[in-house]
N, CA, C and O atoms as a GROMACS GRO file, in nm:
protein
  352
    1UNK      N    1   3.198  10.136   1.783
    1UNK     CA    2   3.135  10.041   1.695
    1UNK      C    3   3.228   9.921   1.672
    1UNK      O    4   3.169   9.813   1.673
    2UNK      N    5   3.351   9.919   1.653
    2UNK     CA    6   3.457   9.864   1.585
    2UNK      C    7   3.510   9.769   1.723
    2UNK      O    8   3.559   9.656   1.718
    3UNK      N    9   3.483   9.860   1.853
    3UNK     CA   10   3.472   9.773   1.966
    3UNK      C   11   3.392   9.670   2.024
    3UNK      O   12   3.429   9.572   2.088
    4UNK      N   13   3.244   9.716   1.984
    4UNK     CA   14   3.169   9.617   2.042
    4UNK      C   15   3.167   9.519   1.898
    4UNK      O   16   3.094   9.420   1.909
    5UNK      N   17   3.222   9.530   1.795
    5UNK     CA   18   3.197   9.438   1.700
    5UNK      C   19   3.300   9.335   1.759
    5UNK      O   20   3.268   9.216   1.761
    6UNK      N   21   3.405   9.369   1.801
    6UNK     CA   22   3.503   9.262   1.871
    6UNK      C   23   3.494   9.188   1.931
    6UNK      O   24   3.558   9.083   1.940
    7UNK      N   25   3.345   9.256   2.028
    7UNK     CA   26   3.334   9.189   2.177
    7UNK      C   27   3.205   9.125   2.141
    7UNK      O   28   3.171   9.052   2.234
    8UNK      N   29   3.121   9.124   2.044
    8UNK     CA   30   3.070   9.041   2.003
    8UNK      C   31   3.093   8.928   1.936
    8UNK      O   32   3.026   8.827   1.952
    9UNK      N   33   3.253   8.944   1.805
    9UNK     CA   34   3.309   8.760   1.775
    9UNK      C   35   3.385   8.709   1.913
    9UNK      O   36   3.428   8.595   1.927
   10UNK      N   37   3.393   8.805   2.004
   10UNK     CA   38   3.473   8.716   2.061
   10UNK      C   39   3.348   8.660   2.165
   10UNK      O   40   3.370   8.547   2.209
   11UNK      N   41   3.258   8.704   2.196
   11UNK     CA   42   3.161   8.661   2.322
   11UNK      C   43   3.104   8.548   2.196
   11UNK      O   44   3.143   8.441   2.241
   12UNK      N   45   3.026   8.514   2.050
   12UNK     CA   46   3.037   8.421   1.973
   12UNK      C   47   3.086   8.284   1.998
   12UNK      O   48   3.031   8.177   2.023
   13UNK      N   49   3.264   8.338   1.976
   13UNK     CA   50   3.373   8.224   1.970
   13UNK      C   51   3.340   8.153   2.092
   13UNK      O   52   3.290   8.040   2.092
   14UNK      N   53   3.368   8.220   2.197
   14UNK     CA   54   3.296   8.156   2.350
   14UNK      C   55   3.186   8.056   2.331
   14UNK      O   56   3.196   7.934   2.335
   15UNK      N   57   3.080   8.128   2.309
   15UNK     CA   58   2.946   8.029   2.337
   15UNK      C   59   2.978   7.934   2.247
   15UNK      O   60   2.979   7.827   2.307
   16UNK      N   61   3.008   7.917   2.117
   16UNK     CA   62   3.053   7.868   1.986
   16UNK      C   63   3.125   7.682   2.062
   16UNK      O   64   3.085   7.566   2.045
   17UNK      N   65   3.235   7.738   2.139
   17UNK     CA   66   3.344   7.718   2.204
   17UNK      C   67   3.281   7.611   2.293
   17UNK      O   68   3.300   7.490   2.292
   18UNK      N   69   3.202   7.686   2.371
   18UNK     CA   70   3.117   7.602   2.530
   18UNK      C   71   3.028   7.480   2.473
   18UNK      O   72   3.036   7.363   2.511
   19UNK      N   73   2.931   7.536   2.362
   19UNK     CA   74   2.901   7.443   2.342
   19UNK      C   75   2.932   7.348   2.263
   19UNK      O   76   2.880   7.240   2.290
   20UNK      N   77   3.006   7.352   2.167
   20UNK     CA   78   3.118   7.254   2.138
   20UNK      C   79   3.146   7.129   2.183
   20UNK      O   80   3.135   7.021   2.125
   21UNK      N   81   3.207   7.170   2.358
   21UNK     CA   82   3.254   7.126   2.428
   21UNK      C   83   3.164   7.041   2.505
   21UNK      O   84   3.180   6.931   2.557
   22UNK      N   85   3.050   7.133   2.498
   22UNK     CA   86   2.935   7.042   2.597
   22UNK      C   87   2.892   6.972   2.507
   22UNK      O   88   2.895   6.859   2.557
   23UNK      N   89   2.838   6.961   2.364
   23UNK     CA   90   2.810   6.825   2.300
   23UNK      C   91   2.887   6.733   2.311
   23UNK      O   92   2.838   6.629   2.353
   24UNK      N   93   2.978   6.735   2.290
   24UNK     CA   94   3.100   6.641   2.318
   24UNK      C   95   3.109   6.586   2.416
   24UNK      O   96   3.144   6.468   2.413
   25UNK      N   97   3.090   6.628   2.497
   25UNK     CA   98   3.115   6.573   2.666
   25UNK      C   99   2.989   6.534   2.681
   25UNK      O  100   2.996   6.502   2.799
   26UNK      N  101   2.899   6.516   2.656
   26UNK     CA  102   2.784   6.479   2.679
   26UNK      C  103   2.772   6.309   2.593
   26UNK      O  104   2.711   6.205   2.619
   27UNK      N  105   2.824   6.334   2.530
   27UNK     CA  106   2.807   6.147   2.425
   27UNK      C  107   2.802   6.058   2.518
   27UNK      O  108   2.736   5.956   2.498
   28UNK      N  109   2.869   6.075   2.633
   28UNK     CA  110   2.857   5.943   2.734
   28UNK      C  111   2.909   5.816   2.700
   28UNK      O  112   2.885   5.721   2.774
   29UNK      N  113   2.987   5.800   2.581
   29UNK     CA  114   3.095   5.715   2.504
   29UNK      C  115   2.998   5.613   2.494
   29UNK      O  116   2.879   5.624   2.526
   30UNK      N  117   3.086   5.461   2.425
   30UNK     CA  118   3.008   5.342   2.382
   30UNK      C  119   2.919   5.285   2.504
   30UNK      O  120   2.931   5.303   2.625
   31UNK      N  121   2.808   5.195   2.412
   31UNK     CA  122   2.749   5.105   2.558
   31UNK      C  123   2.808   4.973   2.525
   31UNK      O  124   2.870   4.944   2.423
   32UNK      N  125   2.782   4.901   2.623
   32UNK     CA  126   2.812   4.747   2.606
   32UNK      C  127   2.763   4.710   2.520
   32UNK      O  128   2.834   4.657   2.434
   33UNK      N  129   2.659   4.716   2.503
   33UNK     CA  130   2.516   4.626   2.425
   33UNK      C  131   2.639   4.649   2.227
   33UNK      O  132   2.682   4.560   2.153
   34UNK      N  133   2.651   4.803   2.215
   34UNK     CA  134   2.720   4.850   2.136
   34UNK      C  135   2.865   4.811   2.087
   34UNK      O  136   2.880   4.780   1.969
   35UNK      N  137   2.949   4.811   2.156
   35UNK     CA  138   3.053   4.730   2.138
   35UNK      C  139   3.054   4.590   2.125
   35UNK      O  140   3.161   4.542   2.089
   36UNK      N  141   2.933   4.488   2.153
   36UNK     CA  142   2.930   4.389   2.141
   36UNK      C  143   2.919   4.391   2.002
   36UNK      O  144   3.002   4.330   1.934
   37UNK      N  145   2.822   4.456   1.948
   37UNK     CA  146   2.754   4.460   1.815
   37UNK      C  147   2.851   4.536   1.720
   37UNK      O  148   2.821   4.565   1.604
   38UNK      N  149   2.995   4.570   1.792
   38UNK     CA  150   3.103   4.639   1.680
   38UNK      C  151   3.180   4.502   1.691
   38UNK      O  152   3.244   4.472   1.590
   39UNK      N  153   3.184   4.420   1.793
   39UNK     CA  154   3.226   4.297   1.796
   39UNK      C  155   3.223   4.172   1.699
   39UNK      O  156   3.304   4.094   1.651
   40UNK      N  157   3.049   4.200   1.693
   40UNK     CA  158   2.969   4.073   1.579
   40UNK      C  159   3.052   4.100   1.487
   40UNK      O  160   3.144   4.027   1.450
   41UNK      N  161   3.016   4.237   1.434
   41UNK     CA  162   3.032   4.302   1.312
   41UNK      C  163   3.170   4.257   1.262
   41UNK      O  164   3.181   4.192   1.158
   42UNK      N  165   3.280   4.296   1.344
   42UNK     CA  166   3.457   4.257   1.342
   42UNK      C  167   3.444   4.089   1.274
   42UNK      O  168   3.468   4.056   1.158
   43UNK      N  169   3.396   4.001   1.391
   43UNK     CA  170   3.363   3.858   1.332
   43UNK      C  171   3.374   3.826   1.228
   43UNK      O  172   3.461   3.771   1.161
   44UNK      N  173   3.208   3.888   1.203
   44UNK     CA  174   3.187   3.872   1.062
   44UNK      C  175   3.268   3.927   0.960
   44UNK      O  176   3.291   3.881   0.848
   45UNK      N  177   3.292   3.989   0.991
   45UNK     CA  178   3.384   4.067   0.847
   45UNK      C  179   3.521   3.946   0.867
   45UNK      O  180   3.559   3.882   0.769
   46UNK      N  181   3.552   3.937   0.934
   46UNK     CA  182   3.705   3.809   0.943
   46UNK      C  183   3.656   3.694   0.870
   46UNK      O  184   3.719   3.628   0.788
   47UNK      N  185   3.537   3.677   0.909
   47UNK     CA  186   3.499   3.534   0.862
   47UNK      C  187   3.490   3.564   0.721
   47UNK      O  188   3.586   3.514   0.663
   48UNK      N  189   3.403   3.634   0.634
   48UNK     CA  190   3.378   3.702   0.517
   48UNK      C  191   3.510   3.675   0.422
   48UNK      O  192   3.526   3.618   0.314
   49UNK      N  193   3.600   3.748   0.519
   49UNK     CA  194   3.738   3.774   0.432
   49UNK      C  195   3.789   3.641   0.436
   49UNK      O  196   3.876   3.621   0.351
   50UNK      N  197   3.762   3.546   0.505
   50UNK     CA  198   3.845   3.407   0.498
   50UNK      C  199   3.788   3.308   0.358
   50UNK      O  200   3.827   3.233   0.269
   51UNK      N  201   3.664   3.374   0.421
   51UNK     CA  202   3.578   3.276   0.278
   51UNK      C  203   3.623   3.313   0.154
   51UNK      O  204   3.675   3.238   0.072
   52UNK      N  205   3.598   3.442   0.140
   52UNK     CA  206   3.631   3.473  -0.004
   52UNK      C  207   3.821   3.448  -0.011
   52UNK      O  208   3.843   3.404  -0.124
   53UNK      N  209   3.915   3.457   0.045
   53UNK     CA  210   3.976   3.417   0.029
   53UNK      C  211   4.023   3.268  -0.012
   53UNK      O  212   4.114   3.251  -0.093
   54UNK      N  213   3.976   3.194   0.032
   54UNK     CA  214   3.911   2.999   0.022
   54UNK      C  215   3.847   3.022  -0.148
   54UNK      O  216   3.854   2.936  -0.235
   55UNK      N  217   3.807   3.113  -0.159
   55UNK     CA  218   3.726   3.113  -0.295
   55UNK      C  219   3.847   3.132  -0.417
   55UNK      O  220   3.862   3.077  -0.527
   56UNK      N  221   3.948   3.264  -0.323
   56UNK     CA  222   4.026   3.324  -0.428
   56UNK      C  223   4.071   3.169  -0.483
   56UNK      O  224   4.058   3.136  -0.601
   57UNK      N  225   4.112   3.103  -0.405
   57UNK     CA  226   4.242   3.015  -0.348
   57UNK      C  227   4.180   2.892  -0.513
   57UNK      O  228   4.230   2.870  -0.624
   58UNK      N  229   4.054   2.845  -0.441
   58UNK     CA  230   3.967   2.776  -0.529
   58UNK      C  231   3.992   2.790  -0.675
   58UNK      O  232   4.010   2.699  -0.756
   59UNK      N  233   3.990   2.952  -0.700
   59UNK     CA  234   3.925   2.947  -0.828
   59UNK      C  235   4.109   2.934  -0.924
   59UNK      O  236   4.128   2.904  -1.041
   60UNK      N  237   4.214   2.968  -0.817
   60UNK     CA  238   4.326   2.979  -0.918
   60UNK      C  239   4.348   2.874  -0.900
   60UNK      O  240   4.428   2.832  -0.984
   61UNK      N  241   4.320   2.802  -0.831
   61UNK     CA  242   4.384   2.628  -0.881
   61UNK      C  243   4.262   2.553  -0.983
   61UNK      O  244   4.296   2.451  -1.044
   62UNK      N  245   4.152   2.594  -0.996
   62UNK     CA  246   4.060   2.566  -1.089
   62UNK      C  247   4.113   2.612  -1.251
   62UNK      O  248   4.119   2.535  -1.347
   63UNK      N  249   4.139   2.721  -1.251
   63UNK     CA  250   4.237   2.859  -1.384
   63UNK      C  251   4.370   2.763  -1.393
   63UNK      O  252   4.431   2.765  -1.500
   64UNK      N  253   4.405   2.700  -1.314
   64UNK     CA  254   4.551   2.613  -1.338
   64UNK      C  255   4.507   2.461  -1.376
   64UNK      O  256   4.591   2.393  -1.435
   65UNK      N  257   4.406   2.416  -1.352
   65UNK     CA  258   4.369   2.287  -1.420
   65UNK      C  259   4.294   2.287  -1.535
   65UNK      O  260   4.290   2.190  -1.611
   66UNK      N  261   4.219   2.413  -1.558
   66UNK     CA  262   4.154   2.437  -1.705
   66UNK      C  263   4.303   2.451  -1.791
   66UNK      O  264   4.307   2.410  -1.907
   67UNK      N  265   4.399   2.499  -1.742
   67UNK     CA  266   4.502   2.615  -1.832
   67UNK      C  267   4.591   2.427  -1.887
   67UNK      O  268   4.640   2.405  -1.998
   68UNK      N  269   4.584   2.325  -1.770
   68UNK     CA  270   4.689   2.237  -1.793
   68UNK      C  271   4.647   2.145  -1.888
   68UNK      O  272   4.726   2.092  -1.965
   69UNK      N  273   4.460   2.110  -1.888
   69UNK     CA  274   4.387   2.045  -1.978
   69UNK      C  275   4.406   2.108  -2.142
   69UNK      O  276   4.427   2.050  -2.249
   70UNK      N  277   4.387   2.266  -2.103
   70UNK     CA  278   4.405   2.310  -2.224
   70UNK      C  279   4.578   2.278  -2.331
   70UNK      O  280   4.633   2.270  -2.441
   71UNK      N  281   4.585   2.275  -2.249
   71UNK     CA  282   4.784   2.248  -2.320
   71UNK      C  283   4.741   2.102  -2.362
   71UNK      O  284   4.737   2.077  -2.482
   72UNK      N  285   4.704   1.983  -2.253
   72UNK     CA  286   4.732   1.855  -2.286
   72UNK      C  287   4.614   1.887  -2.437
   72UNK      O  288   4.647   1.811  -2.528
   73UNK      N  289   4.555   1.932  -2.456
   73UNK     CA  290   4.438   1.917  -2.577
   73UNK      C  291   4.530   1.948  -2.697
   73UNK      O  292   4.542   1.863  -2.785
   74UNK      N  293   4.618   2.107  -2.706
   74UNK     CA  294   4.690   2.103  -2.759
   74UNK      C  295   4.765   2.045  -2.814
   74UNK      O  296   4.777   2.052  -2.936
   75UNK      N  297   4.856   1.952  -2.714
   75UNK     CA  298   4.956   1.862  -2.774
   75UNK      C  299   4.865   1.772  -2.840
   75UNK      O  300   4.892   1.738  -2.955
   76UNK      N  301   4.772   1.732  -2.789
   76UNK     CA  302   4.751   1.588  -2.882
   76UNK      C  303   4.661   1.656  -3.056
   76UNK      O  304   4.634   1.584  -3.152
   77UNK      N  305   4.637   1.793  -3.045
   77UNK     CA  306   4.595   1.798  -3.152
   77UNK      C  307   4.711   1.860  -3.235
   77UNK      O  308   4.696   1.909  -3.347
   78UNK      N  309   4.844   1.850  -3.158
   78UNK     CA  310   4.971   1.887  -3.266
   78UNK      C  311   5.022   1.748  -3.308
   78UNK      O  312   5.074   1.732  -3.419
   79UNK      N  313   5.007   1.630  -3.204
   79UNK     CA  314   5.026   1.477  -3.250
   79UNK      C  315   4.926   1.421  -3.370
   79UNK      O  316   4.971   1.355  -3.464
   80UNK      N  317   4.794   1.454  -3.358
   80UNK     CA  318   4.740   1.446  -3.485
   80UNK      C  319   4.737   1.476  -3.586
   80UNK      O  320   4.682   1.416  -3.678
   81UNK      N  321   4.809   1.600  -3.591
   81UNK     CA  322   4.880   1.646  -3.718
   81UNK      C  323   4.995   1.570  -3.780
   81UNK      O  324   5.011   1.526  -3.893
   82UNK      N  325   5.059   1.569  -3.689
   82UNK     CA  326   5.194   1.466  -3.748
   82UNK      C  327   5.207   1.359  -3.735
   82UNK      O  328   5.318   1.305  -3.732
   83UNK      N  329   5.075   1.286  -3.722
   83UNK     CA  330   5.025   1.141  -3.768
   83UNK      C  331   4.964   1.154  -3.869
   83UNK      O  332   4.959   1.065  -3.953
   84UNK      N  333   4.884   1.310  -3.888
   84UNK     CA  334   4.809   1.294  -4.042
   84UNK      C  335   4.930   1.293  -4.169
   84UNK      O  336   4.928   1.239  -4.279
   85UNK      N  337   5.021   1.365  -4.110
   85UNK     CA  338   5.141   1.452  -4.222
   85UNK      C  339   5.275   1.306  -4.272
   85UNK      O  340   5.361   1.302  -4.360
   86UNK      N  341   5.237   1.212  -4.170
   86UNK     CA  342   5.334   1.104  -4.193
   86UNK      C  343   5.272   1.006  -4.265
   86UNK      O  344   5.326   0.936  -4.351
   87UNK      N  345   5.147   0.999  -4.226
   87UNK     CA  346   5.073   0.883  -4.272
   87UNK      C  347   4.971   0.937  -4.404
   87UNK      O  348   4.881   1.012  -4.367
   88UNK      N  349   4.976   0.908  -4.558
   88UNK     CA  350   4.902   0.970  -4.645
   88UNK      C  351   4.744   0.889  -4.642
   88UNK      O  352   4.653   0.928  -4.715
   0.00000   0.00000   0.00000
């Protein structure tokens, strides 16, 4: 009993094994048509990442001219103070 239970995982593992092997080998790897279209895809994604990068780029020099306006507003509303505070 204890024998043919053996020789049954192991005749299993085999077929298990074969065909495995034969799906695999059977894919017949990429087509052209396919790799072109992993190609587009590459493109696009480069291009994607450039843009939004152009955007990053954009928006922190936009965050640095709001940030520099905001200071100049500042000062002049600390100069108006000490034109109000000098002058009664």
């Amino acid at each position: 009993m204890a024998k043919s239970k053996n020789m049954f995982m192991a005749l299993l593992m085999t077929v298990l094994f074969a065909g495995s092997t034969f799906l695999v080998g059977c894919g017949g790897g990429v087509s052209e048509e396919q790799m072109q279209q992993l190609n587009d895809l590459k493109a696009e994604v480069e291009s994607l990442q450039s843009q939004v990068n152009a955007k990053q780029n954009e928006k922190s020099q936009l965050e640095r001219q709001v940030a520099d306006k905001d200071a100049k507003i500042r000062q002049y509303l600390n100069d108006i103070d000490a034109v109000k505070k000098r002058c009664p």
